[in-house]
N, C-alpha and C positions, 0 to 999 in steps of 0.2 A: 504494500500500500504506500503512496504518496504522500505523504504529511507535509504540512506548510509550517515552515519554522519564525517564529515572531522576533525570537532574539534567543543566542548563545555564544555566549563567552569563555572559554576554555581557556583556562592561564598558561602558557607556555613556555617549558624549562628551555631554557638555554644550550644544555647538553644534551647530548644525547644518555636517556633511562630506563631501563628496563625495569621492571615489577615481578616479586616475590613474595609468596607467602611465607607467613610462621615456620610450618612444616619442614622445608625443605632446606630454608637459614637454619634453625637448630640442628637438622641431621647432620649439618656441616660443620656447622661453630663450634657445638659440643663434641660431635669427634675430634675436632680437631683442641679440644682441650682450651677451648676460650670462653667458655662460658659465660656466651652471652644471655644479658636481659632483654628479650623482645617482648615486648607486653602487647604491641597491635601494631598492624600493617601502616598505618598511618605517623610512626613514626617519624620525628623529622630531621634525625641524623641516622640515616641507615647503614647497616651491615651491609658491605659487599663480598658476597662469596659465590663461591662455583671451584670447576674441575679445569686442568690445566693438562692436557694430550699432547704427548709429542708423536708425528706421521713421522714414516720412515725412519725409526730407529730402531738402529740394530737389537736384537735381544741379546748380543753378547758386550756388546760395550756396557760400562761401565756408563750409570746412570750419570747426568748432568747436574749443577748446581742449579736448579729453577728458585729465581727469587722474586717474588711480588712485593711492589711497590706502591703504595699509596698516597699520593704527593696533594696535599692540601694547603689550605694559607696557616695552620696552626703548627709552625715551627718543622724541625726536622718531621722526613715521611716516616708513616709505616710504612714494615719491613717485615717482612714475612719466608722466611723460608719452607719450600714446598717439600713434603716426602715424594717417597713413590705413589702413594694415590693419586696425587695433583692437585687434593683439595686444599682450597686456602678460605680462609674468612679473616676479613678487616674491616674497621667502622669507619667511619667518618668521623673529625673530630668539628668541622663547622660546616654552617647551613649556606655555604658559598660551593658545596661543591668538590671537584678536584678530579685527580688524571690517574688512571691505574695501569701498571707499567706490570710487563714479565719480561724478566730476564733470564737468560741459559747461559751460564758460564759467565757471568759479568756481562754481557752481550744483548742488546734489547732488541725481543721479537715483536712484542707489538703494544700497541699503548690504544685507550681509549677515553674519554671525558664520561664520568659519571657525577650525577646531580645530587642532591640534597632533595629536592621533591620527589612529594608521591610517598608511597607505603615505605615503611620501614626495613623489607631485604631487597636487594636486588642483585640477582643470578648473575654475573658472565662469564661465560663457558669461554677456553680456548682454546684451539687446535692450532701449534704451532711444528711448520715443516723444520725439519733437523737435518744437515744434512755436513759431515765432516769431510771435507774437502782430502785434510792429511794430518800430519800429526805436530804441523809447525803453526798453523793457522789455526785462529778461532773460528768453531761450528759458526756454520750460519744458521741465523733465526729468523724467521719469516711469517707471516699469515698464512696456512695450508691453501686458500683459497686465492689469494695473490701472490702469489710465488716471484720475487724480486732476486737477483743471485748476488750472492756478498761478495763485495768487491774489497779485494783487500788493501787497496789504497784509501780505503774510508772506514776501515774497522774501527781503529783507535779514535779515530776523529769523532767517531757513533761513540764510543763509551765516556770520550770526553765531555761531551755532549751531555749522558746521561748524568754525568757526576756534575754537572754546575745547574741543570735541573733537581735534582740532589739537593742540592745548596741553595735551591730558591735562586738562583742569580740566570734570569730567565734572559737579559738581554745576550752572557756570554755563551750561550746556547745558541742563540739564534746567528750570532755570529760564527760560532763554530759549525752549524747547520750551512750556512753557506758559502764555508769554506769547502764542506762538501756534496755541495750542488753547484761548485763550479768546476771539482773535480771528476764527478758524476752527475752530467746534468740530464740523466735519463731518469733517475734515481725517484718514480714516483711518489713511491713511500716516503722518501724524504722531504718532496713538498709539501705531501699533506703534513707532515711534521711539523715542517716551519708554518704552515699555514695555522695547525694549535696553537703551536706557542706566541703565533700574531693576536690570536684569540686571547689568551691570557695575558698580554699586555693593552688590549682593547683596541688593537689596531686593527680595525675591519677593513679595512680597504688593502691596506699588504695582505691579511690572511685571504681575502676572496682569491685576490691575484694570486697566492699558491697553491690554493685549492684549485683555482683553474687549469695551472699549469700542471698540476699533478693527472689533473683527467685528459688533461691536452695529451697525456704520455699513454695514461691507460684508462681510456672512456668508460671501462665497465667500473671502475676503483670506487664503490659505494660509500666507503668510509668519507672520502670526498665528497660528495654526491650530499651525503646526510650535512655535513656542515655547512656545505653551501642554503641547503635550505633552512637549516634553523638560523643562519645570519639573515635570510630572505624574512623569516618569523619574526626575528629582532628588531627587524626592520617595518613593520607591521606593512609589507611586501605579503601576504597571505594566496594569491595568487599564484605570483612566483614558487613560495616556499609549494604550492598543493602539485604545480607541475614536475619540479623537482621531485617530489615523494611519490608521485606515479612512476617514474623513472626508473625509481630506486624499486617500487613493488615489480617492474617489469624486467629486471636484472635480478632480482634476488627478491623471485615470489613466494617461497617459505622463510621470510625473514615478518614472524610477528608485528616487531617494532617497528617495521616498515610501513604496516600497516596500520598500526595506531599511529604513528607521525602523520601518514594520508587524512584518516580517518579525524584526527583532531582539527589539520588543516584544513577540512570540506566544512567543518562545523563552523571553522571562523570567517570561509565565507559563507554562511548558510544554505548550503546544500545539503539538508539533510538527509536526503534520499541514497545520496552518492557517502556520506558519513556511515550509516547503517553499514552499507555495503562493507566496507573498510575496517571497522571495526568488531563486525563481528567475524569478517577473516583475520584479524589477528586473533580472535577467541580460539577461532579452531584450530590456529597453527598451533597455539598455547594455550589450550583450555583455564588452568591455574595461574601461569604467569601473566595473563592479561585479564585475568579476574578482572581490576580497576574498569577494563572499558564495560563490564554489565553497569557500572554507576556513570559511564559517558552516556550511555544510550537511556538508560532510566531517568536521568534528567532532560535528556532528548525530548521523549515521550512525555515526560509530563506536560514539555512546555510547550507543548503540540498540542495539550487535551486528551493525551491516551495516557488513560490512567491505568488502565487494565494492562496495556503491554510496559510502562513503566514498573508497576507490581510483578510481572513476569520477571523483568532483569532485575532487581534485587531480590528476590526469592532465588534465583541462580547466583548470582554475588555473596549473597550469607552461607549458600552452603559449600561454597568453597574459601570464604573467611570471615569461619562463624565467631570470631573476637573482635569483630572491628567494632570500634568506638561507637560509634554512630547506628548499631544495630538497635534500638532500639527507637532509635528515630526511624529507622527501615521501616521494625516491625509493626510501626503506628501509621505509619506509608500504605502497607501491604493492607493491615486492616480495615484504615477509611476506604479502600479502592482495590475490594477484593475482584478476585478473576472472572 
């Protein structure tokens, strides 16, 4: 059905977030001996945890040093060293946000921005390609899905890199970054890099530029792709930002978060119709981890007049996070505007 939307507003994080439940942060946190207190998804300094896979590694080699990194504005980062499971869990220490890094042998495979909004855990998996050249060089680390080859005239230059990020001194990073994008300036992965850390100095206009230049190398590079549209979002560009995130669903269609970024940006142009669609394909890619869009859409529906299909989506939202704060506000939702 058709629904005419009167107005909605959806706040929009800056980084890129993914959504977790209680459930599946505690099976992580606590085995991993951190015991953490999650009290409810809503949260607003969350836990970031998930599994760390190395492709292509030998079963006879001796395992690598896998280290995560959690780098926020409150002083030195968490640090986390990974066993053989791969599992990590770290919190956030402020509601600004911050960049989570893996490293393999001192050596960074791939870094992401995670937010402070939204529920309280947030999953990210990663699959990093491993690949030992010999026994003089450092392995290369990569994204399994973007496979860039280390170039060993920019190793060191990469770990120096990570160490003045490290140290919060974000401008001698960016400078070191571009001493190795003049000596590898194919080096896609490495513009989207500088184009973050343009991010974290709030220079929008250099980070677009190397965002661009990074897809000028590899047009499919979605990592790219997502930041370009949430500076399009920043920008209250919502147009821009909704074209980009089709882009991004039509490169990488089992990518949930793909779908809720679509799905949020239809709603702030008020296309509801096209919103629905978007968001409940992020449901089914991620039935629990996108739990939150049953509350994008039940607010949808209300503000449309369907109260009946609004009661449908939080009746599904409690029963995959039946702690959240606001359940009882639901279940007075659900009972004025039964099915």
């Amino acid at each position: 059905m058709k629904l005419r939307i009167n107005y909605c507003l959806i706040f929009f994080s800056f980084l890129v977030f993914v959504c977790r439940v209680n459930a599946q942060a505690n099976e992580f946190c606590v085995e991993e001996s951190l015991n953490p207190v999650i009290t409810s998804p809503a949260d607003r300094l969350p836990f970031i945890y998930g599994q760390i896979r190395l492709k292509d590694f030998p079963s006879t080699a001796k395992l690598p040093r896998i280290t995560v990194l959690l780098m926020d504005t409150q002083g030195s980062p968490s640090r986390m060293t990974v066993d053989k499971s791969g599992k990590y869990c770290v919190r956030l220490r402020t509601r600004t946000g911050g960049t989570l890094i893996v490293e393999i042998n001192g050596v960074e495979g791939e870094r992401r921005n995670v937010s402070s909004f939204g529920p309280g855990q947030q999953r990210e998996d990663f699959e990093i390609y491993y690949a030992e050249k010999d026994q003089t060089n450092a392995p290369g680390v990569v994204s399994a899905k973007f496979y860039y080859p280390v170039n060993p005239k920019t190793a060191e230059l990469y770990r120096k890199s990570s160490e003045a990020e490290n140290k919060k001194d974000t401008d001698k990073a960016i400078e070191i970054l571009k001493e190795i994008l003049v000596i590898d300036q194919a080096d896609f992965i490495g513009w989207a890099k500088l184009g973050i850390l343009y991010l974290q100095k709030e220079k929008l206009t250099e980070a677009e530029a190397a965002f661009n230049k990074s897809l000028e190398l590899k047009s499919e590079y979605t990592p790219a792709l997502i930041q370009l549209g949430l500076i399009r979002v920043y920008q209250n560009q919502f147009e821009a930002a909704t074209e980009i995130f089709k882009q991004v669903t039509k490169l990488q269609p089992d990518s949930p978060i793909a779908f809720r970024l679509l799905g949020e940006s239809y709603l702030q142009i008020r296309k509801g119709t096209l919103a629905i669609e978007a968001l409940n394909q992020a449901i089914r890619l991620d039935p629990v981890g996108m739990a939150e869009c049953h509350l994008l859409l039940a607010r949808l529906y209300d503000l449309a007049g369907a109260k009946q299909l609004a009661t449908r989506e939080y009746k599904l939202f409690l029963k995959k996070v039946p702690d959240h704060p606001d359940r009882k506000k639901f279940e007075q939702f659900i009972k004025n505007n039964p099915e």
